[in-house]
C-alpha positions, -999 to 999 in steps of 0.1 A, spaced: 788 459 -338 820 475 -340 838 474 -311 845 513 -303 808 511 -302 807 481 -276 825 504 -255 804 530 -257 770 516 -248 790 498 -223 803 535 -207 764 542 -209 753 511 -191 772 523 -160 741 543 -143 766 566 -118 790 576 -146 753 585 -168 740 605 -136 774 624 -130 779 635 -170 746 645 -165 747 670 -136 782 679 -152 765 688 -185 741 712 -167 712 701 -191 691 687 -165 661 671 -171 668 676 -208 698 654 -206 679 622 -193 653 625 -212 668 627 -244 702 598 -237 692 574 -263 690 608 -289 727 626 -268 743 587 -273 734 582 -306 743 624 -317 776 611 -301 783 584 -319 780 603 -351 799 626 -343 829 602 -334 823 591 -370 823 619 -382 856 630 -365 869 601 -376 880 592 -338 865 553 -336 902 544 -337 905 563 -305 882 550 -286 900 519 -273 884 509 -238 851 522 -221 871 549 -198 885 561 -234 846 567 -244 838 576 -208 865 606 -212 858 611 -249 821 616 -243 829 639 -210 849 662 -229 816 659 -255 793 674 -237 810 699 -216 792 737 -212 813 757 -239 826 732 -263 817 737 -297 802 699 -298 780 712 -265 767 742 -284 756 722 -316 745 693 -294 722 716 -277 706 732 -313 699 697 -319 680 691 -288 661 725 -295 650 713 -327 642 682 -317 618 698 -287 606 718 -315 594 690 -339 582 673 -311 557 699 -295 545 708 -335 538 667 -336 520 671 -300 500 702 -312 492 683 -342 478 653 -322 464 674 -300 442 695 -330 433 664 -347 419 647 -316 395 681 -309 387 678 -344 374 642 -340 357 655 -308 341 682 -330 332 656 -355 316 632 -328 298 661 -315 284 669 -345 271 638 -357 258 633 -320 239 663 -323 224 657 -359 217 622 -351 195 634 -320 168 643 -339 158 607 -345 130 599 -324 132 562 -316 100 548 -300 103 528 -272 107 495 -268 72 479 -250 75 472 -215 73 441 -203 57 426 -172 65 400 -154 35 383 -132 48 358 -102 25 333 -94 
């Protein structure tokens, strides 16, 4: 791992830093639920800023990633498309999941219901005499 990298998921490992850039960010729940996808969408883009030179300690990606995600900045705006996308593709995948399972219900059902009209005869009863 390259080690303007290191020093990134070591800025993300510090749990009161995370919390704070959180509530700072004003994405709320979004913001937690979504690190791994708002770390990674970070990293990219230092690469593709060409800034991994930059980065030269974990309070250098602390304040890189600060600046990042604060309301207004251009990088904000795009990262929060992505994030709508991405709750996008994921409730069509849920939808999905959820139509397919109703359709095996359906399918269940109906072969229930077609299958009822076997008559199976019961099995003899047996008795059991104590002596």
């Amino acid at each position: 791992m390259l080690r303007w990298e290191c020093y990134i998921n070591e800025a993300f490992k510090v749990q009161s830093w995370v919390e704070i850039v959180g509530m700072m960010s004003g994405l709320k729940g979004d913001f937690l639920n979504n690190l791994p996808f708002i770390r990674s969408m970070f990293k990219k883009h230092v690469v593709v800023q060409g800034s991994t030179e930059r980065i030269t300690s974990v309070s250098e990606a602390q304040a890189y990633f600060a600046n990042y995600i604060r309301p207004g900045k251009p990088t904000r705006l795009f990262l929060e498309e992505k994030l709508k996308e991405r709750s996008r593709m994921q409730n069509r995948i849920d939808i999905a999941l959820a139509l397919r399972n109703v359709q095996s219900a359906d399918r269940r059902t109906f072969v229930l219901r077609s299958s009822s009209s076997c008559r199976c005869t019961p099995a003899p009863q047996r008795t059991c005499h104590l002596g």
